[in-house]
C-alpha positions in Angstrom: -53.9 -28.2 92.3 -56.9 -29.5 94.4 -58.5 -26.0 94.5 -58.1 -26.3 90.6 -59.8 -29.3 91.0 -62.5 -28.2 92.8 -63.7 -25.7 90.8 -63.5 -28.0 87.8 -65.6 -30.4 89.8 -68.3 -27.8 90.4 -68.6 -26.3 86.9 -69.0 -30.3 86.0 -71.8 -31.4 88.2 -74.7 -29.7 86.2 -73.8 -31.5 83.2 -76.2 -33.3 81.2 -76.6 -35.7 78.5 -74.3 -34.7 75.6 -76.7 -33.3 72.6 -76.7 -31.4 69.2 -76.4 -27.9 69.8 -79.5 -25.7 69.0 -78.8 -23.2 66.6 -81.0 -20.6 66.9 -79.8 -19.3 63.0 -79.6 -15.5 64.7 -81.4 -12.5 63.2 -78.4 -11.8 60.6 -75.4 -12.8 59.5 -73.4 -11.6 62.4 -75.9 -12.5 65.0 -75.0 -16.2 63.2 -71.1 -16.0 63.2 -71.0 -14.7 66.7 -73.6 -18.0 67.5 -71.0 -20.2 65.8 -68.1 -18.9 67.3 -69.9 -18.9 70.6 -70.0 -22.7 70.7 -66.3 -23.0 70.5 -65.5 -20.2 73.3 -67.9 -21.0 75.5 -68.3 -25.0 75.3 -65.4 -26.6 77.8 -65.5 -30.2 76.1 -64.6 -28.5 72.6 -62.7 -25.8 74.2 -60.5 -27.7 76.1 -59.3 -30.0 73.8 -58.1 -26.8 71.2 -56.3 -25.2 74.3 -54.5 -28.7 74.8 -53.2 -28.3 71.6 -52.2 -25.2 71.6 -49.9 -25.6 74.2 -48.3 -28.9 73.0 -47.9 -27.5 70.0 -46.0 -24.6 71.1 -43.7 -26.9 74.2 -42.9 -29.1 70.9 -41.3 -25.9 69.1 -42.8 -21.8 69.6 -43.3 -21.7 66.2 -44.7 -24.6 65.0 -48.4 -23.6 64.6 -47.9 -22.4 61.1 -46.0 -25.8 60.0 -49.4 -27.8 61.2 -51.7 -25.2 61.1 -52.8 -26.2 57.7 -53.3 -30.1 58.9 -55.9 -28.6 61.9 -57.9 -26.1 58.9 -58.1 -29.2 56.8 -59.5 -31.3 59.6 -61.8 -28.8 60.6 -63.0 -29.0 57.0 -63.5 -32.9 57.3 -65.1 -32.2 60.0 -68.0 -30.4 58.5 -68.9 -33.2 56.1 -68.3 -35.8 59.1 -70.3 -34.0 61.6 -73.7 -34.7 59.8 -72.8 -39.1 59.9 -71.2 -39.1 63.9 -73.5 -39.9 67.0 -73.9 -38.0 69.9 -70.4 -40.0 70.7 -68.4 -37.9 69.2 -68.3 -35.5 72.0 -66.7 -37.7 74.3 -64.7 -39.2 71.8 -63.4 -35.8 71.6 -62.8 -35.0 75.2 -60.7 -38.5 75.4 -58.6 -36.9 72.9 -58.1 -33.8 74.4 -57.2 -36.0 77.4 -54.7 -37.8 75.0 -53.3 -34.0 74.0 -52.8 -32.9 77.1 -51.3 -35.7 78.7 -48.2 -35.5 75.5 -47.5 -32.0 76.0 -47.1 -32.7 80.0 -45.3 -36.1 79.7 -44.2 -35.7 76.1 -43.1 -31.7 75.8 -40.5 -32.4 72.5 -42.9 -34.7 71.3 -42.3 -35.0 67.0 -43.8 -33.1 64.0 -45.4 -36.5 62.5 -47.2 -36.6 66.2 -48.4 -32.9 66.3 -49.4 -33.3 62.9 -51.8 -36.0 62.9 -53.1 -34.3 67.0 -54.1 -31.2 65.0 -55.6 -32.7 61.9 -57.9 -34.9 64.6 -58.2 -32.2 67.0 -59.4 -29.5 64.1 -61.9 -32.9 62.8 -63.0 -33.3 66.1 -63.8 -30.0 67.5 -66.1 -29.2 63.7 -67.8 -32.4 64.4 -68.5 -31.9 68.4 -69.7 -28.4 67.4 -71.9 -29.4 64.8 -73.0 -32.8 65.3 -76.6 -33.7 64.9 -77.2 -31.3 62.0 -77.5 -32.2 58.3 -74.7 -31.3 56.1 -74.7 -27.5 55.6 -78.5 -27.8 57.0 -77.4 -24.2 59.3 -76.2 -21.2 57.7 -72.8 -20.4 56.0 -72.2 -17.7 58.4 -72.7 -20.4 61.5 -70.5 -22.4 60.1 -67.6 -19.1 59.8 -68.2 -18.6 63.1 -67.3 -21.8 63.9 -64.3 -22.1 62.6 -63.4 -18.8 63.8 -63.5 -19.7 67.2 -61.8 -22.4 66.8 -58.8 -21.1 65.4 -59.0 -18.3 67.6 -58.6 -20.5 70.5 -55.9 -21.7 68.7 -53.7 -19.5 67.8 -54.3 -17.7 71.3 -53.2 -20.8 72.9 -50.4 -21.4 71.0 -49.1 -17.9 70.7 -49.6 -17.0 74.6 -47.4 -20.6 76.0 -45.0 -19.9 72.9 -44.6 -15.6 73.8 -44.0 -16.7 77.5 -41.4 -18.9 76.5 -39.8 -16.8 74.5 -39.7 -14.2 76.6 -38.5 -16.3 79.5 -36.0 -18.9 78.3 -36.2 -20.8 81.6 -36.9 -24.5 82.6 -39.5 -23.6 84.8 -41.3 -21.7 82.5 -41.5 -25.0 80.0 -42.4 -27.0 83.3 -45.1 -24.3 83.9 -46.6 -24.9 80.8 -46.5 -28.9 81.1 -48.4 -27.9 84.6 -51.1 -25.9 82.7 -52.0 -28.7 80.1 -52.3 -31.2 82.7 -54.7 -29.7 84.6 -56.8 -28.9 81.5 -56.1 -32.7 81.0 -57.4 -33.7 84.2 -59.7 -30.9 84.1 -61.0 -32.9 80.5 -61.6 -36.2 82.8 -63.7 -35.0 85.0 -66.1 -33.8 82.0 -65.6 -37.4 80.4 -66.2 -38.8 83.5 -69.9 -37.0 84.3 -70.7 -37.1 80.3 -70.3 -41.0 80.6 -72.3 -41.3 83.5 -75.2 -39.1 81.5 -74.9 -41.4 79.3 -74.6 -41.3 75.3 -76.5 -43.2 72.7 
């Protein structure tokens, strides 16, 4: 755990103020989509969060992504038209939720489908938002925006589907507390970022 730690704290210690991302628009359409997708995959404070949910969604039933799956792609939708009206805050705002996420599926594992519900519709918000915040609505290209939101339901489903095949495949306690283990270090993997992004400072 404290080696996890560690590392966490390293990859952390560059980070600066929280900002829009700049888009470069790509040389084509797949150049664009792999740019969009790219923010998702290789961002940890938008990341993070997704992985969270994964995994809380799968400890609260291994195959209950497709019963809130549509709640997260309609978030993510909202969170297209929001991210051109939020601040600079909403990246932190997001990484406190992702905190929030991680700590239910550690503390919380059976959790209840009204709960998962309403953490994916805000999660799937959230992420679209972080990822595109500081742009004008549908000011980047369509295909930025498909990559996008194909990352983030590729981290996703890949979170939920890996927790949710392991513990299927191994219908043991200590694979469920294994799992509870995983989201709360990417919980307190999550403060550490929210801790050095409010230090930064956000306007």
């Amino acid at each position: 755990m404290r080696r996890i730690l560690t590392l966490a704290a390293a990859g952390v210690f560059p980070a600066g103020q929280a900002a829009a991302h700049a888009f470069q628009g790509g040389a084509d359409g797949y150049a664009q989509f792999v740019e969009g997708a790219s923010v998702i995959l290789t961002y940890p404070g938008i990341l993070l969060p997704i992985l969270a949910l994964g995994v809380a969604i799968s400890l609260w039933d291994t195959e209950g992504l497709p019963r809130v799956w549509p709640f997260a792609l309609a978030g993510q939708v909202l969170g297209i038209f929001a991210a051109s009206v939020v601040g600079v805050w909403v990246a932190v705002a997001f990484m406190a939720l992702g905190v929030v996420v991680a700590g239910l599926a550690a503390l919380w594992p059976a959790s209840n489908r009204a709960v998962i519900t309403g953490l994916a519709g805000l999660t799937g918000l959230g992420a679209i938002a972080a990822a595109l915040e500081g742009h004008g609505l549908f000011e980047l290209p369509v295909m930025i925006h498909l990559g996008i939101l194909f990352g983030a339901n590729l981290v996703l489903a890949a979170a939920s589907g890996a927790s949710a095949l392991a513990m299927e495949r191994v219908p043991a306690e200590w694979m469920r507390i294994g799992w509870r283990v995983v989201a709360s270090w990417i919980g307190a993997i999550l403060v550490l970022f929210l801790a050095f992004a409010l230090r930064s400072g956000v306007s």
